[in-house]
N, C-alpha and C positions, 0 to 999 in steps of 0.2 A: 271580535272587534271591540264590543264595550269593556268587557276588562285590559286589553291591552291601551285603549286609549286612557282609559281612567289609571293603569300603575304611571302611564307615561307623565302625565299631568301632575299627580301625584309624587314622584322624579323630579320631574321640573321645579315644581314650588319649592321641595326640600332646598335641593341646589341654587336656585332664587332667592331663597330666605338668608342663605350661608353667605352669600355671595355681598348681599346685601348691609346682610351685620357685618363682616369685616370691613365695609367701604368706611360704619358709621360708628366704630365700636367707642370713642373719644367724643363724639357730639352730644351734646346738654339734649335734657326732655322738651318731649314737645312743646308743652305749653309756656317755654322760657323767652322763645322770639318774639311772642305777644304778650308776655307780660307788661311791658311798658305803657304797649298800647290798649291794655285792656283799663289800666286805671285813667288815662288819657280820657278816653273817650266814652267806656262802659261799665264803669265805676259802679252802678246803682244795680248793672245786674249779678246774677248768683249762679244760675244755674249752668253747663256747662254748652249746652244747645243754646242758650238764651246770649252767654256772652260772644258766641260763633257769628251767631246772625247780625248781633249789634255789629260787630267787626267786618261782616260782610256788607255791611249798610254803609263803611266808611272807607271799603279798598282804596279810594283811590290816595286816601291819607297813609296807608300803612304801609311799616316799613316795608321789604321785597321776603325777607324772610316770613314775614307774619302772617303776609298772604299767602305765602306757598303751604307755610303749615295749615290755617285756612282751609285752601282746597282739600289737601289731604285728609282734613277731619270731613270735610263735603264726601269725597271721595268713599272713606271708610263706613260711614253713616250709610249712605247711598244705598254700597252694597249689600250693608244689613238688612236694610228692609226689605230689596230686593230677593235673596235669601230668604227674608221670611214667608215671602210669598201671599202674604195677608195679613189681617189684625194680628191675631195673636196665637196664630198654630205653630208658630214655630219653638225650637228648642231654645235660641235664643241668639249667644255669642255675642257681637258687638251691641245688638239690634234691644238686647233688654238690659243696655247700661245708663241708659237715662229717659227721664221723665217723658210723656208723649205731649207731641208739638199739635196744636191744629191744622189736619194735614187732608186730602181728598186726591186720592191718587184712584186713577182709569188706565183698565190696560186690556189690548184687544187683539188676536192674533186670525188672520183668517188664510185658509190653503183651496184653492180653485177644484182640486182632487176629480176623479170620475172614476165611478165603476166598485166594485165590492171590495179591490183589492185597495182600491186610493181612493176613500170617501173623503166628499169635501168638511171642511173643519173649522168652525167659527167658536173662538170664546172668549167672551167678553168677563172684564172682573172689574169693581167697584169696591174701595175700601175709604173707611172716614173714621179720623180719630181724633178727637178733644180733652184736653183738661175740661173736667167738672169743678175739682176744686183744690186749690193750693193753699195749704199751713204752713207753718212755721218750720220749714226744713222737708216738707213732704210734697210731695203731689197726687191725687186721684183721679187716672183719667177711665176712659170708656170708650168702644168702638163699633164699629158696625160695616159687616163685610156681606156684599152678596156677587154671583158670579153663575154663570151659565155655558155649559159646553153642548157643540150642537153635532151631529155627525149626519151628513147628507144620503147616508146608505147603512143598512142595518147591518153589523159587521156579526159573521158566525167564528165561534170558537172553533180548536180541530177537536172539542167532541161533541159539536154539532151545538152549541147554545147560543142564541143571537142573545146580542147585545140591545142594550136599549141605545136610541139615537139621540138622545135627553138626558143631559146632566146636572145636576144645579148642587147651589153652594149656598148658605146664608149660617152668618154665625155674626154673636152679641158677646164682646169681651171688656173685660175691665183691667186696672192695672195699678198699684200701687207703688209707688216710687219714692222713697225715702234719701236725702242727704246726711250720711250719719258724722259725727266727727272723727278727726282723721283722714279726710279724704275716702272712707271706705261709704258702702253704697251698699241700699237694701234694693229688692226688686220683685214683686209676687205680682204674677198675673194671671188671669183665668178666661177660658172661653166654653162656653157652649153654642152650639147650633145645628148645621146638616149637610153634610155632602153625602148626593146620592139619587136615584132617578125616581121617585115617588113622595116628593115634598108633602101632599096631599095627606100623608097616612106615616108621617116620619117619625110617629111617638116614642116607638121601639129601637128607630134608626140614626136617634141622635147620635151627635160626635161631640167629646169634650178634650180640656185638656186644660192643665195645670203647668204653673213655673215659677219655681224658685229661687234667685239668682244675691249672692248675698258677695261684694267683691270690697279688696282692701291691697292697700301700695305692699310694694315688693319692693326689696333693695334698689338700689340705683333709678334706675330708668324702667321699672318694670310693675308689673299691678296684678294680682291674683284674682281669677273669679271661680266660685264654685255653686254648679246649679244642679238645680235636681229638676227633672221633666215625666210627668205622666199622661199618658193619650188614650184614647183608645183609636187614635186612626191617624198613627203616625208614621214617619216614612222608615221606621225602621222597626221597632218592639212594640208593639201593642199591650196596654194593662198590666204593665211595668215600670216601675219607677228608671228612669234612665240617673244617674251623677254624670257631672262633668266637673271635669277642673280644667280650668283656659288660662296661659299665663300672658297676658299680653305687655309687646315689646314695643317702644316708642322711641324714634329720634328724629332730627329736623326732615328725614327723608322717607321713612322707613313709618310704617306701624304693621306689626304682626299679632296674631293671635295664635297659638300653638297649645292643642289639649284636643280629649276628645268628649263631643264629638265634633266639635268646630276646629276647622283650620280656615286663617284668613290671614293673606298678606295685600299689601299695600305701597306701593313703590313711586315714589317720584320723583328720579335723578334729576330731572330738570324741572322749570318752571312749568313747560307746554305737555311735557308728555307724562303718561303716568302708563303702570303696569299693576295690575290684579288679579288674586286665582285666592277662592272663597271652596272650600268643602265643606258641608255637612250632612253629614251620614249618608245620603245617596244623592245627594244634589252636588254637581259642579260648576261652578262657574268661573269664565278666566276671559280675560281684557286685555287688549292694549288698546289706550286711547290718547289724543293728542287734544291741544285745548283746555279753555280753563271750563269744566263744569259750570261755573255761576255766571258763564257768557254762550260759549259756544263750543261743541267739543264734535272730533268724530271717531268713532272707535269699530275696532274688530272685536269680534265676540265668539265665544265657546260656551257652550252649555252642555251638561248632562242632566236630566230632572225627571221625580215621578210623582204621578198625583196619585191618590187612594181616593177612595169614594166605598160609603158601604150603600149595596143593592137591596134591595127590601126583598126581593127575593132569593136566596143563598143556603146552602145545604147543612155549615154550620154559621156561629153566628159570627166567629169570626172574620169567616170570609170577608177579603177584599179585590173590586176590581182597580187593579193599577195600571195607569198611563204613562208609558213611557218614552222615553226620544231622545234623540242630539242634535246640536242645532250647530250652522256653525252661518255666522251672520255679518253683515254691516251694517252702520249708520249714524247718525246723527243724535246732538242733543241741544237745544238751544233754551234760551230763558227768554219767556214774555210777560212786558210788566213786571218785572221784578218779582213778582210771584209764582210767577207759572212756569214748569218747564213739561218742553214737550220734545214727546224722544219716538224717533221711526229709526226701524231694524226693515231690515230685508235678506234673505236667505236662503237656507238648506234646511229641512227636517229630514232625519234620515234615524234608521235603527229605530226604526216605528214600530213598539210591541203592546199590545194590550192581554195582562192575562187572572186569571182569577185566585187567589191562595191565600196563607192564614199568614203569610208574612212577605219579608223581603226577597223578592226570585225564587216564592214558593208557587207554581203552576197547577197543584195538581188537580183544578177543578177546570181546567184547558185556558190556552192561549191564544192568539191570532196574531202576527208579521201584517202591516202594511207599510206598502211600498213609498221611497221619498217622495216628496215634495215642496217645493219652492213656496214659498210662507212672505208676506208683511204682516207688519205688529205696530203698534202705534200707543204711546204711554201717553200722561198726561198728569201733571200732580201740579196742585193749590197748595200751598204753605200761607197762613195765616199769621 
């Protein structure tokens, strides 16, 4: 069932992307519709997060095209971070192509469950990231992530090993962000901290990672990124330098990313509605939503995702327990005070597996199936 829904998705986006580019293959780059209005109104600033917001501060002045590119840069950002899943574990893709904004995002997901085969499931997660300090074409910023999974019943593997019903997350990253000339773009960021069920004694059981992301324009309409990624508790190769090369595609309706290991496309044939499906390496995500993001929106949702944690208890030291699921969801997203947006899902969790191995759908220290169930989630992000 998981691999057939994952080529299907997979399928789809391809065909999505083709589809797409032939509708726009003759439209000017993105940032052409708001050029006018960038010197009009936002003239003083530089960065490319910084000139979005000023521009979102003055929608109701802009032209119809500016805004709609607008959303779609709301849109693709969005998804990136979401993607990333936290400060700074992620491999990257959109999400480490510019500087970090002061941001405080909450996100909670809780399932009613009974019994050993459907234990109830609460996790809460908390991330915050600030510039420390900006130079002369650069940025330094820094983050701080913490997050908690809770399991209402001790769940046994099939070779008889219980699970701890306690999980926890905390990790401290930094990030350096450079504007170099030419329009090309540096990017190095670093995390350390812990996921895993004995925070107490987690000397041994730390989790790091590294990222490298260095990008520059491509002919036409088009921008090159190439990164390099190292983890040791990552959703895919552990203690491996991963490369990527991402070539990312931009027109007044369209923004794609295409490489691996990120794939992200981006669609909004019209003003209200948009279309999304984000892969990277075992995570999927895919959207339809209707709505402008920086007012009110409501969307259908798909996911595929898996979390790692390393157990302070483990036979080698690689060993990982991973969390994994599909979800397939509704709901809303609205802005309060202009700062805040707050986003309720409500759904399916289904393809419930938790199992123990030294990589991706490696089992063999056992497994455990629990059974679906119906889930609310509730986000919440501050943008400063």
């Amino acid at each position: 069932m998981t691999q057939f829904i994952l080529k299907f998705f997979i399928a789809t986006a391809v065909l999505f992307s083709i589809s797409a580019n032939a509708q726009d293959k003759s439209a000017p780059p993105l940032p052409s519709a708001c050029s006018d209005d960038a010197v009009k109104f936002c003239s003083d600033k530089k960065a490319p997060r910084d000139v979005a917001k000023c521009l979102l501060s003055r929608a109701a002045e802009l032209n119809p095209q500016c805004k709609q590119e607008i959303e779609r840069y709301i849109q693709m950002m969005s998804g990136a971070e979401e993607r990333g899943g936290g400060a700074l574990t992620s491999f990257g893709g959109s999400n480490a192509m510019g500087p970090p904004i002061p941001l405080i995002t909450y996100s909670g997901r809780v399932m009613p469950g009974e019994g050993e085969k459907n234990p109830s499931y609460s996790e809460h997660k908390v991330d915050f990231s600030v510039p420390v300090y900006k130079g002369e074409g650069y940025t330094i910023g820094s983050s701080l992530a913490a997050g908690q999974l809770h399991l209402g019943e001790t769940v046994k593997l099939d070779n008889g090993r219980e699970l701890p019903t306690d999980l926890h997350r905390y990790e401290v990253g930094a990030q350096y962000f450079s504007q170099l000339s030419d329009k090309r773009m540096l990017t190095v960021r670093a995390s350390a901290g812990y996921a895993g069920d004995k925070p107490s004694v987690a000397n041994k059981d730390a989790s790091y990672s590294i990222n490298l992301t260095y990008g520059k324009p491509a002919s036409g309409n088009g921008y090159w990124i190439y990164a390099l990624y190292m983890s040791n508790n990552s959703p895919f190769i552990n203690f491996f330098p991963i490369p990527g090369v991402i070539y990312m595609y931009r027109t007044p309706t369209f923004t794609g990313l295409f490489g691996l290991p990120v794939l992200s496309l981006q669609w909004t044939p019209e003003e209200l509605w948009s279309y999304s499906f984000s892969l990277f390496v075992t995570n999927v995500q895919s959207e339809i939503a209707y709505g402008q993001r920086n007012q009110f929106q409501t969307f259908l949702h798909y996911s595929f995702n898996q979390q790692s944690y390393i157990l302070h208890q483990r036979e080698q030291d690689r060993d990982r327990l991973t969390l994994q699921d599909q979800k397939l969801a509704a709901g809303f997203r609205s802005v309060l005070m202009k700062k805040m947006q707050l986003e309720f899902q409500a759904g399916r969790s289904f393809d419930r597996t938790l199992y123990i191995g030294k990589g991706f759908m490696n089992k063999d220290r056992g497994s455990a199936t629990i059974d679906a169930d119906w889930f609310g989630s509730l986000g919440i992000k501050v943008a400063f």
